[in-house]
Predicted model as a PDB file, atoms N, CA, C, CB and O in Angstrom, pLDDT in the B-factor column:
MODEL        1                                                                  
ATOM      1  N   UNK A   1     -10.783-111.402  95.387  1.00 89.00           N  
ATOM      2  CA  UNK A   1      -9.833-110.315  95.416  1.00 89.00           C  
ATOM      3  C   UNK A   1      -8.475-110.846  94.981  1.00 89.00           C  
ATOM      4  CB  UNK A   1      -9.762-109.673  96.823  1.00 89.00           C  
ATOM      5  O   UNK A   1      -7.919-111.884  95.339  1.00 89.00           O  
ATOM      6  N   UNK A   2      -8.027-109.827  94.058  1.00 92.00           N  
ATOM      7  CA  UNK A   2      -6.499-110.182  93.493  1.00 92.00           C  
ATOM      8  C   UNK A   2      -5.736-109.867  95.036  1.00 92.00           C  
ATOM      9  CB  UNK A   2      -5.829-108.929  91.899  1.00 92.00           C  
ATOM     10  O   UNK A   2      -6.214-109.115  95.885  1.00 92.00           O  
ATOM     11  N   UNK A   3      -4.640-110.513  95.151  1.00 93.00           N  
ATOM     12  CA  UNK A   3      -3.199-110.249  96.149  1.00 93.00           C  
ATOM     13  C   UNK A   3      -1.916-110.043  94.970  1.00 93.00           C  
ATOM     14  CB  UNK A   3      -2.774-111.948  97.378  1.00 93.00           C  
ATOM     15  O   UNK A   3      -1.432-110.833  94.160  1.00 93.00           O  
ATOM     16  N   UNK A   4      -1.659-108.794  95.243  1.00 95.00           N  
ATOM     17  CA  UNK A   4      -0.143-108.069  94.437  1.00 95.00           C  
ATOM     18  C   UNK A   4       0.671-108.611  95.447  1.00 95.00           C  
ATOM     19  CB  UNK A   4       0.105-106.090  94.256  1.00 95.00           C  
ATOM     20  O   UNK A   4       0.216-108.513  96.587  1.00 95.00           O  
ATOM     21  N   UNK A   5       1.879-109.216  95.298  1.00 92.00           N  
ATOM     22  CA  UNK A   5       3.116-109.297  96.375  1.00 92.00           C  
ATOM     23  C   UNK A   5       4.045-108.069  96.261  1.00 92.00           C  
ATOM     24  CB  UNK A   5       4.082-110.671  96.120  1.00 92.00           C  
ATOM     25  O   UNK A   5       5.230-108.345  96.076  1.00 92.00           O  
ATOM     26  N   UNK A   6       3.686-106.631  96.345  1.00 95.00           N  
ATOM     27  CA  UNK A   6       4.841-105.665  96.084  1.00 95.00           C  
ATOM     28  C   UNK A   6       6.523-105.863  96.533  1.00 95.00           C  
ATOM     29  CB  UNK A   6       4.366-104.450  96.775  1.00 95.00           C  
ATOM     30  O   UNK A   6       7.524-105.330  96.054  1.00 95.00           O  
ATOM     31  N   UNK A   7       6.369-106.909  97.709  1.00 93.00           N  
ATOM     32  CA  UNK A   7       7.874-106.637  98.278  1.00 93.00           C  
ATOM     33  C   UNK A   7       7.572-108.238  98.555  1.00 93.00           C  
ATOM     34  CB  UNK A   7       8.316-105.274  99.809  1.00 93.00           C  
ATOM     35  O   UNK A   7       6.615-108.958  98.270  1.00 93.00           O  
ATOM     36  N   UNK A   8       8.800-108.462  99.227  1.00 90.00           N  
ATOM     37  CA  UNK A   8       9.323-109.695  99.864  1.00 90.00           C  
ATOM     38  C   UNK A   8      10.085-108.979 101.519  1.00 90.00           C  
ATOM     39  CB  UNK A   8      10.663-110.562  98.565  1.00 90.00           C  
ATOM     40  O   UNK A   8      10.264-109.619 102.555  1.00 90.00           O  
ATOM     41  N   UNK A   9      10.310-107.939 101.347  1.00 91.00           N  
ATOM     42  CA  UNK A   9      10.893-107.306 102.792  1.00 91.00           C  
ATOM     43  C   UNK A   9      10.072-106.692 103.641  1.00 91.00           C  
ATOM     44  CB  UNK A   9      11.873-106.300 102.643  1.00 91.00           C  
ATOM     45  O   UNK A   9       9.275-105.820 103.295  1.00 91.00           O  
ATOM     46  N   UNK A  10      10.214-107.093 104.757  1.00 89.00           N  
ATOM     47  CA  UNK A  10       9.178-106.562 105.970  1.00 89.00           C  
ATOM     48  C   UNK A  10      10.928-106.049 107.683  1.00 89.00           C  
ATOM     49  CB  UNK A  10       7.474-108.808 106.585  1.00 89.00           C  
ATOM     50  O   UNK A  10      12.028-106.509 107.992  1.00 89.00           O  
ATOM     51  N   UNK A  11      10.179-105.134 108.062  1.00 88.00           N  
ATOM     52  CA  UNK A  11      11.349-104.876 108.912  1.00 88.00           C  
ATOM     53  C   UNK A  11      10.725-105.038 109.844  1.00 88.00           C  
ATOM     54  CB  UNK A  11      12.131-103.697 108.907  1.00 88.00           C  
ATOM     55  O   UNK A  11      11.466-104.922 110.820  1.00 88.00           O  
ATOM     56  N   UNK A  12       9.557-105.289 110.177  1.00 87.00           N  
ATOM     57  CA  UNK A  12       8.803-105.961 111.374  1.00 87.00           C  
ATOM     58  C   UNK A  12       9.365-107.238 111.926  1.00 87.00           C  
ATOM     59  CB  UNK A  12       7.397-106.286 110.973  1.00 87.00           C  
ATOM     60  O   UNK A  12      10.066-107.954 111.212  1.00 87.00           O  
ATOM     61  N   UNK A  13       8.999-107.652 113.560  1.00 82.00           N  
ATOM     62  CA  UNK A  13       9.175-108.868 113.889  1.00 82.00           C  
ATOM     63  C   UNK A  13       7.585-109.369 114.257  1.00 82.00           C  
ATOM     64  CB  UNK A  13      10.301-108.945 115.056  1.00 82.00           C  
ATOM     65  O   UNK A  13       7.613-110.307 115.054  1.00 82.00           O  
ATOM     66  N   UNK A  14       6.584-109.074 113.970  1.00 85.00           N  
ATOM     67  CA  UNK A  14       5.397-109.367 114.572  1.00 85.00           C  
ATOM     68  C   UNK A  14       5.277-110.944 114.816  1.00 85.00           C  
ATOM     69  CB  UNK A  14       4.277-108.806 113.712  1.00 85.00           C  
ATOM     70  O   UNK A  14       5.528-111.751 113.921  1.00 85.00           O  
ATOM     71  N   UNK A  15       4.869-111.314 116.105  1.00 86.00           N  
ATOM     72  CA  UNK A  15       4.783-112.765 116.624  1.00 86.00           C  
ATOM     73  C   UNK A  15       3.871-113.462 116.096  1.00 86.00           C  
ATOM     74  CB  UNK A  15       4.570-112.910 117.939  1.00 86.00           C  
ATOM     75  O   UNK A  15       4.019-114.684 116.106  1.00 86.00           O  
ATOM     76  N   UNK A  16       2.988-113.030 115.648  1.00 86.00           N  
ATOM     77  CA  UNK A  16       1.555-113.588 114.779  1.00 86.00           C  
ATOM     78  C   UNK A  16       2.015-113.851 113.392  1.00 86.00           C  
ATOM     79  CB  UNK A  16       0.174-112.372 114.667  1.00 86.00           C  
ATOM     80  O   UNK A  16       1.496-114.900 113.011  1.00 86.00           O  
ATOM     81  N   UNK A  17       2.633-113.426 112.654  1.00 82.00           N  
ATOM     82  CA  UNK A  17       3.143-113.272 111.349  1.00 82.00           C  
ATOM     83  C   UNK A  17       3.329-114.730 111.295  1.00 82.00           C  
ATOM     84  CB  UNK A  17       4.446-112.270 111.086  1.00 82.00           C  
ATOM     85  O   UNK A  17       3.958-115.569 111.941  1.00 82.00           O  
ATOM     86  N   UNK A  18       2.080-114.698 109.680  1.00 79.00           N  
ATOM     87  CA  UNK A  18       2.030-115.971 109.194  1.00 79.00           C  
ATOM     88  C   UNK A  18       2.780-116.406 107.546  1.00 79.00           C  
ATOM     89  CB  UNK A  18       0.497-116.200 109.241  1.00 79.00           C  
ATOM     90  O   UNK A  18       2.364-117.034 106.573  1.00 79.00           O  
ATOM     91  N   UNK A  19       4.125-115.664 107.891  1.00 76.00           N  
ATOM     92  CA  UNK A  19       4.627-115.327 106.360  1.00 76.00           C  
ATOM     93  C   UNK A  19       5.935-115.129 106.327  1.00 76.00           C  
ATOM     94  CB  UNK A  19       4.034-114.085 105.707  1.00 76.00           C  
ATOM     95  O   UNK A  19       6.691-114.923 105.378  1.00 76.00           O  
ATOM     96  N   UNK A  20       6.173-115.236 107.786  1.00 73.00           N  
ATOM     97  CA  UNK A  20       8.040-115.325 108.071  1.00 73.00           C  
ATOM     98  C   UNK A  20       8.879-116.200 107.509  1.00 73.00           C  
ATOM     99  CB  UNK A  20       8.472-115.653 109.445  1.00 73.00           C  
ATOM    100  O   UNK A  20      10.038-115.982 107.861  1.00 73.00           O  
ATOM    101  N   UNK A  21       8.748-117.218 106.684  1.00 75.00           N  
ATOM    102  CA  UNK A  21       9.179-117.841 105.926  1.00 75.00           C  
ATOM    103  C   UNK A  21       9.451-117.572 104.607  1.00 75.00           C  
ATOM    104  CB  UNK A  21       8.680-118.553 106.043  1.00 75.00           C  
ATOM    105  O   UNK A  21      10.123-118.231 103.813  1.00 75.00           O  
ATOM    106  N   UNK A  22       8.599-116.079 104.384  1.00 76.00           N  
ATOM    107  CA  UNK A  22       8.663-115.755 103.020  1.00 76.00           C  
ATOM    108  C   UNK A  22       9.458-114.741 102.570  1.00 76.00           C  
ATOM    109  CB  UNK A  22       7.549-115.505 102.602  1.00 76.00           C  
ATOM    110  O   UNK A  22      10.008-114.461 101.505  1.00 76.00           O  
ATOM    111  N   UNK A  23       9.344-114.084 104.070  1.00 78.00           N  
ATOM    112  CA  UNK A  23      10.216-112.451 103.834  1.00 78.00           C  
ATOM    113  C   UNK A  23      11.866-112.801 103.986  1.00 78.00           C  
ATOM    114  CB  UNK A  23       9.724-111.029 105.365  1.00 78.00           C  
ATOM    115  O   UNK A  23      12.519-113.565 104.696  1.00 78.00           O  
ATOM    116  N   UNK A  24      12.133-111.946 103.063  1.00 74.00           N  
ATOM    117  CA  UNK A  24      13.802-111.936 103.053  1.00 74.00           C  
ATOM    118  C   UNK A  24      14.604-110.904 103.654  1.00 74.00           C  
ATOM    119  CB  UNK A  24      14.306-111.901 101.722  1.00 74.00           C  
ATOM    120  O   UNK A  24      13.850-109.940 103.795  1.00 74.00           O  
ATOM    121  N   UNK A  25      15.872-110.590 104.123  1.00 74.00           N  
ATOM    122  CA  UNK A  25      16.642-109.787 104.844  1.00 74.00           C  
ATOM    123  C   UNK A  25      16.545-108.515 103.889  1.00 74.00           C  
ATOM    124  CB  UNK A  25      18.113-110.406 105.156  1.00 74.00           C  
ATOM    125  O   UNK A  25      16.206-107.446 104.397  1.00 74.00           O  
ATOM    126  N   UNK A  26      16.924-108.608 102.069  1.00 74.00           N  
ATOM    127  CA  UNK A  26      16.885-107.418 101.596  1.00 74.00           C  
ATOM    128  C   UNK A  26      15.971-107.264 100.841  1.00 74.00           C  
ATOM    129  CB  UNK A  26      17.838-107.060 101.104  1.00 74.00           C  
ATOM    130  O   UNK A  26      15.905-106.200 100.225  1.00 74.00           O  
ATOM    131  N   UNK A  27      14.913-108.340 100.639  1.00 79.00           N  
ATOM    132  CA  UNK A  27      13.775-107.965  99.972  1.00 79.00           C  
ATOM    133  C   UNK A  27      14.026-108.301  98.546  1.00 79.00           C  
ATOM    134  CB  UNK A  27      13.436-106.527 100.195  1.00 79.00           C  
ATOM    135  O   UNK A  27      15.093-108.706  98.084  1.00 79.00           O  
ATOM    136  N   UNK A  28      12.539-108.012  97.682  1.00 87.00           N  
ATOM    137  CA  UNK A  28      12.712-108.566  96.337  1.00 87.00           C  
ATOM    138  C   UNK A  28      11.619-107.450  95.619  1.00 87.00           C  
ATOM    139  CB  UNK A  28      12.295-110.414  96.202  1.00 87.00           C  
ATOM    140  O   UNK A  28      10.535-107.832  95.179  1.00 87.00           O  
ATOM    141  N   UNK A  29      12.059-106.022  95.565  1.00 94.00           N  
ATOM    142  CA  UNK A  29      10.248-104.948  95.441  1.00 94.00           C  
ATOM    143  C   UNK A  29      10.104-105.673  93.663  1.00 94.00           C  
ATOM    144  CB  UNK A  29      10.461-102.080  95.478  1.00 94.00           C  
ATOM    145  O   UNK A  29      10.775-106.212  92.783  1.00 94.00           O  
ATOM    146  N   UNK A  30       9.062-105.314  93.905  1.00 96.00           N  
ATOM    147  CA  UNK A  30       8.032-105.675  91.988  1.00 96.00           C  
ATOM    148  C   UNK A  30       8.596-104.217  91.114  1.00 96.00           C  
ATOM    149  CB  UNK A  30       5.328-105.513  92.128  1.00 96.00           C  
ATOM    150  O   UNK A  30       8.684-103.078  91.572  1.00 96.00           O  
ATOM    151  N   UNK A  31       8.885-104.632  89.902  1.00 96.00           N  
ATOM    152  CA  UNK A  31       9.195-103.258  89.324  1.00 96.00           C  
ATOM    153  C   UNK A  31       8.349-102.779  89.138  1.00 96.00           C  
ATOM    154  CB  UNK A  31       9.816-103.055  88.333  1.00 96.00           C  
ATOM    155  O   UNK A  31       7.484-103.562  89.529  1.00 96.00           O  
ATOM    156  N   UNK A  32       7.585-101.388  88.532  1.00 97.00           N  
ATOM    157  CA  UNK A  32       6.788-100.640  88.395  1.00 97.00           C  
ATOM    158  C   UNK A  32       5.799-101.333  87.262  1.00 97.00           C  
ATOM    159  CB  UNK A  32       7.419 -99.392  88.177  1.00 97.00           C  
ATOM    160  O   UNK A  32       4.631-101.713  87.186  1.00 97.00           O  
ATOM    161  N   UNK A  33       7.013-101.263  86.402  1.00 97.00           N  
ATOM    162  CA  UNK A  33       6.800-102.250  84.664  1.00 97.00           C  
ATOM    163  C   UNK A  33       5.534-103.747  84.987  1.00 97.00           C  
ATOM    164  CB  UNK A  33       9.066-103.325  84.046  1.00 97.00           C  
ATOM    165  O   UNK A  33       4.466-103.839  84.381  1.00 97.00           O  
ATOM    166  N   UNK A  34       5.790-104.283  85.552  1.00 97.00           N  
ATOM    167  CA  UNK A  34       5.500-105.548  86.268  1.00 97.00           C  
ATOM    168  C   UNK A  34       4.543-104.895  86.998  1.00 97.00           C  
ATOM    169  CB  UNK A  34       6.663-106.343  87.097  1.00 97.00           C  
ATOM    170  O   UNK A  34       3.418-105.301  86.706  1.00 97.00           O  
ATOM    171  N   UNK A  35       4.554-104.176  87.702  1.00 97.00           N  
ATOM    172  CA  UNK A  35       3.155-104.053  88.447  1.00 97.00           C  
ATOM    173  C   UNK A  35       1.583-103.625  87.782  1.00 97.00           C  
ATOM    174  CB  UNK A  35       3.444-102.990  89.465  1.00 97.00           C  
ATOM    175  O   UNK A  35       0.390-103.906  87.888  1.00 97.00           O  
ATOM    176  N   UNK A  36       2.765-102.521  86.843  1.00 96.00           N  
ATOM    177  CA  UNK A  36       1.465-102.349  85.357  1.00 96.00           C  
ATOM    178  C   UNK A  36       0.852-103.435  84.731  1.00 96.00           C  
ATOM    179  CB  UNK A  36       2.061-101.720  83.969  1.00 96.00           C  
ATOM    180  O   UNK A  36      -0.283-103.369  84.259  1.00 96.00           O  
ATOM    181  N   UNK A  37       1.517-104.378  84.707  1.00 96.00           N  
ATOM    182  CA  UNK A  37       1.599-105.208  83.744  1.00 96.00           C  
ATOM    183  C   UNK A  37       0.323-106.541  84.260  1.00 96.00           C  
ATOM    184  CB  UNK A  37       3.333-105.651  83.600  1.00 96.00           C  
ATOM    185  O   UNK A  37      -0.399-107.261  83.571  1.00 96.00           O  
ATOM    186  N   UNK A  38       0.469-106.436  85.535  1.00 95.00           N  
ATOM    187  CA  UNK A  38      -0.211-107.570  86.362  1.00 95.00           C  
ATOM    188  C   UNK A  38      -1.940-106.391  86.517  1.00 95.00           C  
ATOM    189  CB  UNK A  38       1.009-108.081  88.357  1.00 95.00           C  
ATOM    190  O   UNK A  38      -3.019-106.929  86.267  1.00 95.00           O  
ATOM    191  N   UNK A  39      -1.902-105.212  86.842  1.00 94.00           N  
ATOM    192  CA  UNK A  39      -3.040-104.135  86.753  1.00 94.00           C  
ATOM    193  C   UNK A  39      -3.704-103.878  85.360  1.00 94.00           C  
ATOM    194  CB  UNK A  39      -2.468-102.774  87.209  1.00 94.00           C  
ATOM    195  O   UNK A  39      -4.742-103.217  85.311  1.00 94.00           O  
ATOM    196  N   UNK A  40      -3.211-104.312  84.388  1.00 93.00           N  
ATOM    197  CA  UNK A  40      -3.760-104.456  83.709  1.00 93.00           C  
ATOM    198  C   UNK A  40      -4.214-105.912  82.879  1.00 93.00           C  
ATOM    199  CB  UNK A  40      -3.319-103.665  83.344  1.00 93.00           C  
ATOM    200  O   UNK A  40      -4.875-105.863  81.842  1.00 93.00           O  
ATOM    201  N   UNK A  41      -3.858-106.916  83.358  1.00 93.00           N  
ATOM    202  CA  UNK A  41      -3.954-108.486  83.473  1.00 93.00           C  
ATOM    203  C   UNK A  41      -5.606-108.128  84.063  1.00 93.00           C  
ATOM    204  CB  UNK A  41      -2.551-109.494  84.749  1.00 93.00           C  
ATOM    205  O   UNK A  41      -6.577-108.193  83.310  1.00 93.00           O  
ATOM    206  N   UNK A  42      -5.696-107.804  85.314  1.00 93.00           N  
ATOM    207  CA  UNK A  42      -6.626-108.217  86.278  1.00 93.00           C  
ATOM    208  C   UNK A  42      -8.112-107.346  85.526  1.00 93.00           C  
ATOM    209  CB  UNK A  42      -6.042-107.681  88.060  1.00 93.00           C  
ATOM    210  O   UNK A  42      -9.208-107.871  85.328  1.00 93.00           O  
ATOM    211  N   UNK A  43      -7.706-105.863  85.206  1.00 90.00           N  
ATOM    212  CA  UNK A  43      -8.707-104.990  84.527  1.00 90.00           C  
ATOM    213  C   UNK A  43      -9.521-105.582  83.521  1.00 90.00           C  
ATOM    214  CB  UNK A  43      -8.089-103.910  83.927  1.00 90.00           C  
ATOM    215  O   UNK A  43     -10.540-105.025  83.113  1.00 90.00           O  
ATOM    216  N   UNK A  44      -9.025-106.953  82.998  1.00 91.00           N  
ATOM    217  CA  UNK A  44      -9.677-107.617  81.904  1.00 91.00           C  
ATOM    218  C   UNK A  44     -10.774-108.521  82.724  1.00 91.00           C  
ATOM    219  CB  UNK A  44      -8.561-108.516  80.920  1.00 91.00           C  
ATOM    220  O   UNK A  44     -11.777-108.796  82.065  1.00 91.00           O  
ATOM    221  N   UNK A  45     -10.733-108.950  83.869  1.00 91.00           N  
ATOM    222  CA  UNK A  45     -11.228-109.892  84.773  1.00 91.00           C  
ATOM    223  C   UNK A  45     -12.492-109.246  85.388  1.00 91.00           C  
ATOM    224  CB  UNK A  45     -10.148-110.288  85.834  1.00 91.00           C  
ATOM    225  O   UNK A  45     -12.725-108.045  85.251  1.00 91.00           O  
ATOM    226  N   UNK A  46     -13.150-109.933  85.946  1.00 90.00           N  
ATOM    227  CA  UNK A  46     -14.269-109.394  86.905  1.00 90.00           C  
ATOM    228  C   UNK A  46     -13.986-108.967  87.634  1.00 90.00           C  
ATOM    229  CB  UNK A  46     -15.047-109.953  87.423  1.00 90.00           C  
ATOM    230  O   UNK A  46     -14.711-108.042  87.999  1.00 90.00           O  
ATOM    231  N   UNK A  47     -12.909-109.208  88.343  1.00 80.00           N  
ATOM    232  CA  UNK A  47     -12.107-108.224  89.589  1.00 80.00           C  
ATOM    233  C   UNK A  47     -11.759-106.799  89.844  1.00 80.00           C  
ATOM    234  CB  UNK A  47     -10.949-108.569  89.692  1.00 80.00           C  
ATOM    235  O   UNK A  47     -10.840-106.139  89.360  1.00 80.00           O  
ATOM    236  N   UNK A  48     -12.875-106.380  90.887  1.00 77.00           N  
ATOM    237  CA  UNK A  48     -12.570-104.877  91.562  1.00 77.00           C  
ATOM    238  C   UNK A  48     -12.037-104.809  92.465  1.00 77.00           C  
ATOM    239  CB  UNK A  48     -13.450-104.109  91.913  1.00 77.00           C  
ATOM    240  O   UNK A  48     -12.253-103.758  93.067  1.00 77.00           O  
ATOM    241  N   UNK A  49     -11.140-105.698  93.083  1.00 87.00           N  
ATOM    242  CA  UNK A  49     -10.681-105.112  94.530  1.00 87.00           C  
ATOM    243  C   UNK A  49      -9.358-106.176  94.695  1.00 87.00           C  
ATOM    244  CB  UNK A  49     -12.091-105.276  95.999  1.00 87.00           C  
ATOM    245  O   UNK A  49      -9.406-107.379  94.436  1.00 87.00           O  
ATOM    246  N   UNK A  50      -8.156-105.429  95.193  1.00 93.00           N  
ATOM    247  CA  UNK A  50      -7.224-105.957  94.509  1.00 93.00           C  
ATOM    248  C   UNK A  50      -6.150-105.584  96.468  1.00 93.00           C  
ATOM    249  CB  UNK A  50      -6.822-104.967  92.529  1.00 93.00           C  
ATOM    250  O   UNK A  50      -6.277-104.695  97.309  1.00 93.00           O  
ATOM    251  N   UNK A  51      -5.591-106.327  96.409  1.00 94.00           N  
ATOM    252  CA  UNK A  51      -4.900-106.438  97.625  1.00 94.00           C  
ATOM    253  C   UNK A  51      -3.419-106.503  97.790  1.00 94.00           C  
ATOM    254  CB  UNK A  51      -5.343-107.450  98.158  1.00 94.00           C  
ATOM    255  O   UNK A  51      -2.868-107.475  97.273  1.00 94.00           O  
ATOM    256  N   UNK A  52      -2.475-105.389  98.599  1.00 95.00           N  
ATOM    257  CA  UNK A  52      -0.910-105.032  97.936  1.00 95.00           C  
ATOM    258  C   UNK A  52      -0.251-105.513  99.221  1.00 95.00           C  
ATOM    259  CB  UNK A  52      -0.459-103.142  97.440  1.00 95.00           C  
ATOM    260  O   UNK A  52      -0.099-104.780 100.199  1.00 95.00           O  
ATOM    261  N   UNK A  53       0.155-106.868  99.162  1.00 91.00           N  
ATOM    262  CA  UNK A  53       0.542-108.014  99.772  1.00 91.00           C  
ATOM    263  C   UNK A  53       2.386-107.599 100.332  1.00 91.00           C  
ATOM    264  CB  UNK A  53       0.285-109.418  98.491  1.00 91.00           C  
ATOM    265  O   UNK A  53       2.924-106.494 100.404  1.00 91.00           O  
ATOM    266  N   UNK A  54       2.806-108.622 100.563  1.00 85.00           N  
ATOM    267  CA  UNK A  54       4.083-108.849 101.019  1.00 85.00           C  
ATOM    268  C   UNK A  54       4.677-109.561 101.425  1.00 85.00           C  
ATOM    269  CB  UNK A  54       4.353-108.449 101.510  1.00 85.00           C  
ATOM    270  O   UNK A  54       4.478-110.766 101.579  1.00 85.00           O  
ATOM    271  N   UNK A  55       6.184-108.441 101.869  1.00 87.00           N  
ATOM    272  CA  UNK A  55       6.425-108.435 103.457  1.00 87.00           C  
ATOM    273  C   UNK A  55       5.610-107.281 104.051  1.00 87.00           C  
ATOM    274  CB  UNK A  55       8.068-108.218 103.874  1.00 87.00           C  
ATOM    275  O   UNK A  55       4.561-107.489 104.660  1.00 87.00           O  
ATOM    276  N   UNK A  56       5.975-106.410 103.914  1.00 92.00           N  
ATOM    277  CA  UNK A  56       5.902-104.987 104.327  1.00 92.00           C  
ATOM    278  C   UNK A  56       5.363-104.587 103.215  1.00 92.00           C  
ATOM    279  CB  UNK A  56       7.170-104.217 104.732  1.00 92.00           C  
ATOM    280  O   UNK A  56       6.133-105.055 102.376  1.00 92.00           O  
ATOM    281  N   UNK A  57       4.357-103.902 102.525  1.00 93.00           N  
ATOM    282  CA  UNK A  57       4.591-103.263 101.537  1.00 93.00           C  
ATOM    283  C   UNK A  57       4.682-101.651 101.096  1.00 93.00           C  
ATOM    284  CB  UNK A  57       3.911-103.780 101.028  1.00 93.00           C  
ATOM    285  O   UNK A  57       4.787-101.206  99.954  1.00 93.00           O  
ATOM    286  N   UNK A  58       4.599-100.827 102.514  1.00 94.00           N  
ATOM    287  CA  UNK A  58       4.799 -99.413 102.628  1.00 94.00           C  
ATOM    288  C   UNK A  58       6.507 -99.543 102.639  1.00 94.00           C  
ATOM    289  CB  UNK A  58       3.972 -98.651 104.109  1.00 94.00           C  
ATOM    290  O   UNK A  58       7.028 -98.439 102.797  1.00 94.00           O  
ATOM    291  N   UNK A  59       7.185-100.326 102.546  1.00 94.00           N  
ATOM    292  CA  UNK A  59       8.031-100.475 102.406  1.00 94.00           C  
ATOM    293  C   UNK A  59       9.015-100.704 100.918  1.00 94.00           C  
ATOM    294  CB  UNK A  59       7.868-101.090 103.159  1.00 94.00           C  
ATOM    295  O   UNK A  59      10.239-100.842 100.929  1.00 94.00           O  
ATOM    296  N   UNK A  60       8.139-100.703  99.678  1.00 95.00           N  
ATOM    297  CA  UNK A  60       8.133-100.705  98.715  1.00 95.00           C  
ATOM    298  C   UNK A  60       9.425 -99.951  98.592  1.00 95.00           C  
ATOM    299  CB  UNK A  60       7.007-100.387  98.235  1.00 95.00           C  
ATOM    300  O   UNK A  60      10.030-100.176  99.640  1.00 95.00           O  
ATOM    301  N   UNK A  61      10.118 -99.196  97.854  1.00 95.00           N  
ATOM    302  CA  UNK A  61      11.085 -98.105  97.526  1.00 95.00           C  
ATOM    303  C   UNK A  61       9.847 -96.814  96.301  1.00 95.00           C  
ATOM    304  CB  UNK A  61      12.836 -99.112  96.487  1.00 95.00           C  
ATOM    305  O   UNK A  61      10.004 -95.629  96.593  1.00 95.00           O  
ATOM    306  N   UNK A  62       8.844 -97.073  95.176  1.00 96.00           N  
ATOM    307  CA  UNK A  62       8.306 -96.562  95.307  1.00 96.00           C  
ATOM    308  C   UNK A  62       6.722 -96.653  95.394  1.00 96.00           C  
ATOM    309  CB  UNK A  62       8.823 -96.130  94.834  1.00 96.00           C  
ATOM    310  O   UNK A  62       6.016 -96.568  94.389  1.00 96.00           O  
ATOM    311  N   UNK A  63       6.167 -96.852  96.812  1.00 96.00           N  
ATOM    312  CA  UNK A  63       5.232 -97.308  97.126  1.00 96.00           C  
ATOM    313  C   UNK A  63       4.057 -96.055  96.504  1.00 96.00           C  
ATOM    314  CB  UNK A  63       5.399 -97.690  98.637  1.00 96.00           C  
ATOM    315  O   UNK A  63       2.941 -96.336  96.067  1.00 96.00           O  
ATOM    316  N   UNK A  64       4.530 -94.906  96.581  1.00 96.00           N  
ATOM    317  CA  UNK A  64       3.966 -93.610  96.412  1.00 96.00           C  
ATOM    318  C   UNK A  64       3.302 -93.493  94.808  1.00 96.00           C  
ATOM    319  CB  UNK A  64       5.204 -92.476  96.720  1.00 96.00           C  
ATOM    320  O   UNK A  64       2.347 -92.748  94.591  1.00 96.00           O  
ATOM    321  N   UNK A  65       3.872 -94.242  93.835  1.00 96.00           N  
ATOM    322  CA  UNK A  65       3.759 -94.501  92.240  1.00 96.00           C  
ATOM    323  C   UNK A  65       2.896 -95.441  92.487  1.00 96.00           C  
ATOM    324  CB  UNK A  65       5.072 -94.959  91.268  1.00 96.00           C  
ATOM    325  O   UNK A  65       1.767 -95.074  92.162  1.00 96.00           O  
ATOM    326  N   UNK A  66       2.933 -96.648  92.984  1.00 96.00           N  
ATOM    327  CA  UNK A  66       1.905 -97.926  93.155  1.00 96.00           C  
ATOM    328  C   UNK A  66       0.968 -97.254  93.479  1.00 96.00           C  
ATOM    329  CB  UNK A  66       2.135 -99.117  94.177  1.00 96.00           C  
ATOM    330  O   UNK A  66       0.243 -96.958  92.529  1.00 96.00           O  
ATOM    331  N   UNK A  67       0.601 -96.796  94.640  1.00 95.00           N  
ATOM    332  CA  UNK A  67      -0.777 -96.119  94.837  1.00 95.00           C  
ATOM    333  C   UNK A  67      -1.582 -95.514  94.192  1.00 95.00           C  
ATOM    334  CB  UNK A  67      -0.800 -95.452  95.466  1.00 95.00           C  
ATOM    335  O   UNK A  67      -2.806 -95.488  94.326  1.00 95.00           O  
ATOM    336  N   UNK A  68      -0.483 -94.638  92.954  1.00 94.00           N  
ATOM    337  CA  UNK A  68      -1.260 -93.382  91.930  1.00 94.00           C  
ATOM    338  C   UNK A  68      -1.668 -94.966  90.843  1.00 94.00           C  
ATOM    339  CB  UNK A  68       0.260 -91.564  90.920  1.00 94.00           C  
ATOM    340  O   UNK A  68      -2.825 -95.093  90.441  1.00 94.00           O  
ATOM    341  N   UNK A  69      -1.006 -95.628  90.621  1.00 92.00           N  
ATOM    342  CA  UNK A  69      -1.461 -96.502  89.768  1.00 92.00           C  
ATOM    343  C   UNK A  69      -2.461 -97.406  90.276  1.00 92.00           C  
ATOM    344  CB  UNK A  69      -0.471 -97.142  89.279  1.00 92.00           C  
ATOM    345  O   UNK A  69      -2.909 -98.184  89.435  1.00 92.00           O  
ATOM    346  N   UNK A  70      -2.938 -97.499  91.490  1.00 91.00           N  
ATOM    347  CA  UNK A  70      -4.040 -98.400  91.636  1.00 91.00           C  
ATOM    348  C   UNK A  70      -5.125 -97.222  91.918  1.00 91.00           C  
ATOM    349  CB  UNK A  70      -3.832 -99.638  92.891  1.00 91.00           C  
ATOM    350  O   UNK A  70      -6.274 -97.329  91.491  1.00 91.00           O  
ATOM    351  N   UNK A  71      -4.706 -96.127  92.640  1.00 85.00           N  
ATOM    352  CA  UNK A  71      -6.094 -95.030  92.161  1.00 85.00           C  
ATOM    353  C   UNK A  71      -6.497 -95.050  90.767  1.00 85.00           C  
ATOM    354  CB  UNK A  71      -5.767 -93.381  92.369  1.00 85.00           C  
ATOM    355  O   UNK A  71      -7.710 -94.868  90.666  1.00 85.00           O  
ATOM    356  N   UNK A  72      -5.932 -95.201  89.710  1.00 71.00           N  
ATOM    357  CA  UNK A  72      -6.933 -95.235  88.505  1.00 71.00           C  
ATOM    358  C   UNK A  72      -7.093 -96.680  87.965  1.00 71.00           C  
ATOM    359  CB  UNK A  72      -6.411 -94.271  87.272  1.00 71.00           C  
ATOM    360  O   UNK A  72      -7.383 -96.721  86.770  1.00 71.00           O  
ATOM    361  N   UNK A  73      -6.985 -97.691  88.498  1.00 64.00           N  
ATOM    362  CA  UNK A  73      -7.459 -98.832  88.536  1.00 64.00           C  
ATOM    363  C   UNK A  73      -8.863 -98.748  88.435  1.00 64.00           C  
ATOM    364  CB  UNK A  73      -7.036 -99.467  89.569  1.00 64.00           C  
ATOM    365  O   UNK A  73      -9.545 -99.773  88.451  1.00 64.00           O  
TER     366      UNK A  73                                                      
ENDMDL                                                                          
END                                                                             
């Protein structure tokens, strides 16, 4: 399975979190451009199942566009 990093920002404090080192205060979201760009990288690959990583990534700004673009993935 592919891992997308959509964000770098998480507004969670979860105590288990194995990634607090990674997330930043204002975040770093993937542009749209770039997210196409990596979805269609992977479409060439054997890979069906693809994983939208982070910090947070409902936290995206537009998480709602990512989704329509991995539904026709």
């Amino acid at each position: 399975m592919a891992n997308i990093a959509v964000t770098t920002y998480c507004n969670l404090h979860c105590e288990y979190c194995f990634a607090h080192t990674m997330i930043e205060e204002m975040g770093n979201p993937i542009d749209l451009d770039q997210f196409r760009m990596i979805l269609n990288w992977i479409a060439r690959t054997p890979q069906n199942h693809i994983g939208l990583i982070g910090g947070e990534p409902l936290v995206h700004p537009h998480i709602d566009e990512i989704f329509k673009e991995v539904n026709f993935f």
